[in-house]
ZAVOMI-595136 format. One record per residue (C-alpha): residue number from 1; z, x, y. Coordinates in steps of 0.05 Angstrom, whole numbers, always signed. Layout:
! ZAVOMI-595136
REC    i      pz      px      py
REC  NUM       Z       X       Y
...
This chain:
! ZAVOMI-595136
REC    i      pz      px      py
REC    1    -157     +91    -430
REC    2    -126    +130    -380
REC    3     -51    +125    -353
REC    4     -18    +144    -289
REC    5     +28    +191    -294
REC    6     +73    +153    -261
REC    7     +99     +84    -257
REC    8     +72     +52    -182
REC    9    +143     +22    -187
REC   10    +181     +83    -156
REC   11    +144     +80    -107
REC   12    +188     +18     -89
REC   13    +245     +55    -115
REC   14    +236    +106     -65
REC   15    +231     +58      -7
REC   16    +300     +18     -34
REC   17    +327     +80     -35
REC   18    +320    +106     +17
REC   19    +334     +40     +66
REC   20    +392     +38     +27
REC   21    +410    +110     +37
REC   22    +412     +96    +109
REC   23    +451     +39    +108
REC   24    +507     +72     +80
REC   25    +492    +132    +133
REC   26    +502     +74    +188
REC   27    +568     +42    +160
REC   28    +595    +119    +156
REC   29    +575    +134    +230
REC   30    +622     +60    +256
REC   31    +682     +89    +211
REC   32    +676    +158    +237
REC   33    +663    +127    +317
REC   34    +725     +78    +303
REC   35    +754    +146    +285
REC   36    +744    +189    +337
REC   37    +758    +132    +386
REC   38    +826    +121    +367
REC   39    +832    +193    +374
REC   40    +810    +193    +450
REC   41    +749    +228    +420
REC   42    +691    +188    +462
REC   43    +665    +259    +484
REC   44    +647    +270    +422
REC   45    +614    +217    +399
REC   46    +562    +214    +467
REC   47    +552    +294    +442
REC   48    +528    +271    +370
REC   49    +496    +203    +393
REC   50    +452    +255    +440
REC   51    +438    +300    +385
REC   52    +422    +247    +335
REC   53    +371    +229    +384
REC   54    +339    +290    +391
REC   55    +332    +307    +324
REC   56    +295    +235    +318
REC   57    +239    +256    +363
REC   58    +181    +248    +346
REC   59    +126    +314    +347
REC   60     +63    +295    +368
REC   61     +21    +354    +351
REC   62      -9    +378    +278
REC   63     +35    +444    +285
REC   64    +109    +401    +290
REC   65     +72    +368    +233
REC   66     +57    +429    +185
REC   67    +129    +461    +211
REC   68    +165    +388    +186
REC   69    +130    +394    +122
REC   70    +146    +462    +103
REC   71    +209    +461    +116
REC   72    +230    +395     +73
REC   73    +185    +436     +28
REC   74    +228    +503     +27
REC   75    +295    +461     +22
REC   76    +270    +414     -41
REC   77    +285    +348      -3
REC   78    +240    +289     +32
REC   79    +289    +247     +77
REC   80    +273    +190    +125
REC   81    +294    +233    +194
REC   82    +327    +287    +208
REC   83    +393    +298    +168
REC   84    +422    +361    +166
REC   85    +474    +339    +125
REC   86    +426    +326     +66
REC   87    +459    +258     +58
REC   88    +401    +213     +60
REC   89    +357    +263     +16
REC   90    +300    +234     -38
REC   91    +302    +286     -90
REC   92    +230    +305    -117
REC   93    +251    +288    -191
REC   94    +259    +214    -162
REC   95    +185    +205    -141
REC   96    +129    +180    -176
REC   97     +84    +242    -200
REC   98     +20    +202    -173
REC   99     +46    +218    -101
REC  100     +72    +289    -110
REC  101     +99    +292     -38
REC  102    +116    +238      +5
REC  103    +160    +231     +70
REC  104    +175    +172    +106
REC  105    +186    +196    +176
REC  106    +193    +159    +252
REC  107    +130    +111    +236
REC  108     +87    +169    +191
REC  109     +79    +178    +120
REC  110     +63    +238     +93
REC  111     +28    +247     +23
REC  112      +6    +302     -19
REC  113     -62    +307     -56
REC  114    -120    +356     -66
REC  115     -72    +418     -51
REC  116     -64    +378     +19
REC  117      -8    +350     +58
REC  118     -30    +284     +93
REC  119      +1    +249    +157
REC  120     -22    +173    +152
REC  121      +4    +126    +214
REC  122      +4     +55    +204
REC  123      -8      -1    +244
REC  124     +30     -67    +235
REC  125     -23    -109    +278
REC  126     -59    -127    +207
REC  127     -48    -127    +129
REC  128    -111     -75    +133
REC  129     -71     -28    +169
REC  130     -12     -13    +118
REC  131     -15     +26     +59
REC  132     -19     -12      -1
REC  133      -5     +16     -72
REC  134     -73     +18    -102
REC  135     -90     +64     -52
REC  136     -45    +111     -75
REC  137     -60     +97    -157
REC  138    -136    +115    -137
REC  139    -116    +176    -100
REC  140     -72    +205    -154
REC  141    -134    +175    -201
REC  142    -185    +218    -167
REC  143    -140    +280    -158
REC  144    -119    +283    -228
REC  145    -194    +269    -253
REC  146    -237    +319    -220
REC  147    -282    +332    -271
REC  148    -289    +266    -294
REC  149    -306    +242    -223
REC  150    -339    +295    -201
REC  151    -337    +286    -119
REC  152    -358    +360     -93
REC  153    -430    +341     -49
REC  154    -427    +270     -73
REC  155    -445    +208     -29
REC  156    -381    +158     -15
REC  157    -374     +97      +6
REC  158    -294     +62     +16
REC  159    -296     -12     +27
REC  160    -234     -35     +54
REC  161    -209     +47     +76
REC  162    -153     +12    +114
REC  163    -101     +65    +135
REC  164    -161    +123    +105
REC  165    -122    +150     +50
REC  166    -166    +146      +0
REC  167    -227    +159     +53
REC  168    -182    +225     +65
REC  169    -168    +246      -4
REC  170    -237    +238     -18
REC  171    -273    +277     +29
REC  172    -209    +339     +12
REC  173    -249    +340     -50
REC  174    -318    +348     -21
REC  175    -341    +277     -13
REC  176    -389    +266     +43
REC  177    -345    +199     +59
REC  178    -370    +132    +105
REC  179    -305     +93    +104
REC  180    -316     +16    +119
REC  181    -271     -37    +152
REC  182    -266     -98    +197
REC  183    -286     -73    +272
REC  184    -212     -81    +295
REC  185    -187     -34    +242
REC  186    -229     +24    +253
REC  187    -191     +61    +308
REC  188    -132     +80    +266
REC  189    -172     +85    +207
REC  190    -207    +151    +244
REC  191    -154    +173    +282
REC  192    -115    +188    +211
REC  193    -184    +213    +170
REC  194    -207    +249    +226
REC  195    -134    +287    +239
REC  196    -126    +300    +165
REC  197    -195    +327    +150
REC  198    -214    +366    +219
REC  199    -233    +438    +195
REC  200    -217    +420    +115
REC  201    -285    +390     +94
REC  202    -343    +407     +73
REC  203    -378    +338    +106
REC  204    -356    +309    +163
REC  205    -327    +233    +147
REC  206    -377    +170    +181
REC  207    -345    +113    +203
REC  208    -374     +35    +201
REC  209    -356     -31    +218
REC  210    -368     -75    +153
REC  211    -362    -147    +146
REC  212    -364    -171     +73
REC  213    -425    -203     +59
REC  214    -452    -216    +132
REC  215    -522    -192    +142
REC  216    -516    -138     +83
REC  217    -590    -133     +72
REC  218    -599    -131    +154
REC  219    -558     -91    +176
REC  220    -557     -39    +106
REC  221    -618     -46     +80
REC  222    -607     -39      +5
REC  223    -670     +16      -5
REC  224    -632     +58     +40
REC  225    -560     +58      +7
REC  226    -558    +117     -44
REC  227    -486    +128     -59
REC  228    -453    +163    -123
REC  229    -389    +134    -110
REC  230    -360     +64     -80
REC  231    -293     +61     -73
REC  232    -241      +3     -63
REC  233    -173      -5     -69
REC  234    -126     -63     -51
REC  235    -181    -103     -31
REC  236    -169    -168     -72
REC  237    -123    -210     -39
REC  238    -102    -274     -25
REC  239    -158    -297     +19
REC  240    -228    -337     +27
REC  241    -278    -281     +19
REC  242    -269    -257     -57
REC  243    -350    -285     -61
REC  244    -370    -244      -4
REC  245    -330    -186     -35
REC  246    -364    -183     -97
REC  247    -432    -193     -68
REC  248    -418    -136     -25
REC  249    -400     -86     -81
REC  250    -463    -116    -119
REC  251    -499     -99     -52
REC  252    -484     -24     -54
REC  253    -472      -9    -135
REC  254    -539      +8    -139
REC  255    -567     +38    -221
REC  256    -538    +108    -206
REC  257    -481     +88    -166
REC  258    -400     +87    -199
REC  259    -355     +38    -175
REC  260    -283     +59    -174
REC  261    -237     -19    -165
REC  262    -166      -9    -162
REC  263    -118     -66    -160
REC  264     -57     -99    -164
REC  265     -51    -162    -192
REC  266      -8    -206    -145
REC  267     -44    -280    -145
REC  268     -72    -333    -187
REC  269    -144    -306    -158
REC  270    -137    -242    -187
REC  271    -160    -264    -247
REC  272    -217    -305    -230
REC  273    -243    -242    -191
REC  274    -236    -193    -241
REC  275    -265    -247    -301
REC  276    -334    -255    -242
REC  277    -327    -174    -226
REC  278    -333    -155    -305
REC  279    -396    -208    -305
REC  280    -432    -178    -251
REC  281    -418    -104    -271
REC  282    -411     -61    -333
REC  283    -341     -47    -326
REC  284    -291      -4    -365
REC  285    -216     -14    -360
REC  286    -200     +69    -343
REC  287    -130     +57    -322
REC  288     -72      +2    -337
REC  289      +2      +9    -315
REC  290     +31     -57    -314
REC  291      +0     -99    -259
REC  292     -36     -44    -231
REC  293    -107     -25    -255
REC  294    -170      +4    -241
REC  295    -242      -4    -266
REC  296    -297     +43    -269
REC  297    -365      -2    -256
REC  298    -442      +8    -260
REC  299    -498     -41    -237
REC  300    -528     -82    -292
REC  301    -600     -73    -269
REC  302    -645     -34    -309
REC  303    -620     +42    -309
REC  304    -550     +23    -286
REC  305    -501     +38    -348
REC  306    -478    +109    -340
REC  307    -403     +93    -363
């Protein structure tokens, strides 16, 4: 069985860290304003307040991107805004080797996989539109396993793509990707494949609206869905459609097809789903880390076992 290489745990430890980092960055800008006032220093204060805010400015272009990324890069440091003080740095040794590179930034992440750096905006309209950390467990899964999972020219499909991490990382390593969500989730979704694989891929990423379990047969007609890989991460939560779930991935894990699951176990459901998913598949445990997991799957029709 395979292990991250990395507990998923930092990567709450490098949230806490650096919220708390910038506490403590707040509480010394009041003692050093109380300062400076006493001091008949207002003058100076406006003068910082006004550069603090321009260094917090946010680029909206792919260049001020790449330019923000190298140079955290060059100086060994991912912070939360600009600091030229270094104060509020996250030093690399403190984050979790499944996400090599990550930078928390004015409402983007950025991530590193696949030799790539990749700027992810979220969305706080819907639990669909964060990132969750199963995403990133699959990511680093399917980085650090290329020749197990072979993707280069393979067919994809992502149930649940979400913020299109996993949609992205996918198609970096030659996936021809169709990432899947609920209708009102699909304009980020594109916006952050489509900015993070323009010009990089071999195949252009597809985009579809996918309900769980409404009309499969309808609207994708099973004789018509040939796809290597599906792909899900973070999809089992606490809701009412874990049956339409599960007859969705049945609906596409065709004999041929792997199904990569990753999870993390949160709710009494869990369980349940994962006891029904190992009845309906032939599933293999690949990795374990505590509560987070993910299964490798084949159909159990006639031709299907390939694990």
């Amino acid at each position: 069985m395979g292990t991250l290489s990395a507990s998923y745990f930092e990567k709450g430890k490098a949230y806490l860290l650096l919220n708390e980092e910038e506490d403590n960055e707040d509480e010394r800008n009041k003692r050093q304003d109380e300062q400076e006032r006493d001091n008949g220093g207002e003058e100076d204060i406006e003068e910082r307040k006004e550069r603090s805010s321009d260094s917090s400015e946010d680029e909206t272009d792919d260049e001020d991107d790449r330019q923000e990324i190298e140079r955290r890069k060059e100086s060994g440091r991912v912070c939360d805004s600009d600091d030229p003080t270094g104060e509020q740095e996250v030093r690399q040794e403190r984050k979790p080797a499944w996400a090599p590179y990550f930078l928390c930034r004015n409402g983007r992440d950025v991530y590193h996989y696949a030799g790539n750096d990749i700027v992810i905006y979220e969305s706080i309209d819907s639990y669909g539109s964060v990132m969750w950390p199963a995403a990133l467990a699959l990511c680093s899964y399917l980085d650090s396993n290329r020749l197990e999972t072979e993707l280069l020219g393979k067919r994809v499909l992502e149930l649940g793509a979400g913020t299109g991490l996993v949609a992205i990382v996918a198609s970096l390593l030659g996936a021809a990707v169709t990432a899947t969500d609920l209708p009102d989730l699909l304009g980020n979704l594109t916006a952050n494949v489509m900015r993070n694989t323009r010009g990089r891929c071999r195949f252009t990423p597809e985009f579809t609206a996918l309900s769980w379990g409404n009309e499969l047969e309808r609207l994708f007609p099973r004789s018509l869905q040939n796809y290597d890989y599906v792909l899900a991460a973070d999809v089992v939560y606490h809701h009412e459609f874990l049956a339409e779930l599960l007859l969705t991935m049945q609906h596409f894990c065709q004999p041929g097809t792997t199904l990569l699951w990753a999870n993390k176990v949160r709710f009494t459901t869990d369980p349940i789903f994962t006891q029904n998913f190992k009845e309906s598949f032939h599933a293999e445990l690949v990795v374990e880390e505590g509560d987070m997991k993910i299964y490798k799957a084949t159909s159990r029709e006639e031709g299907g076992m390939k694990i």
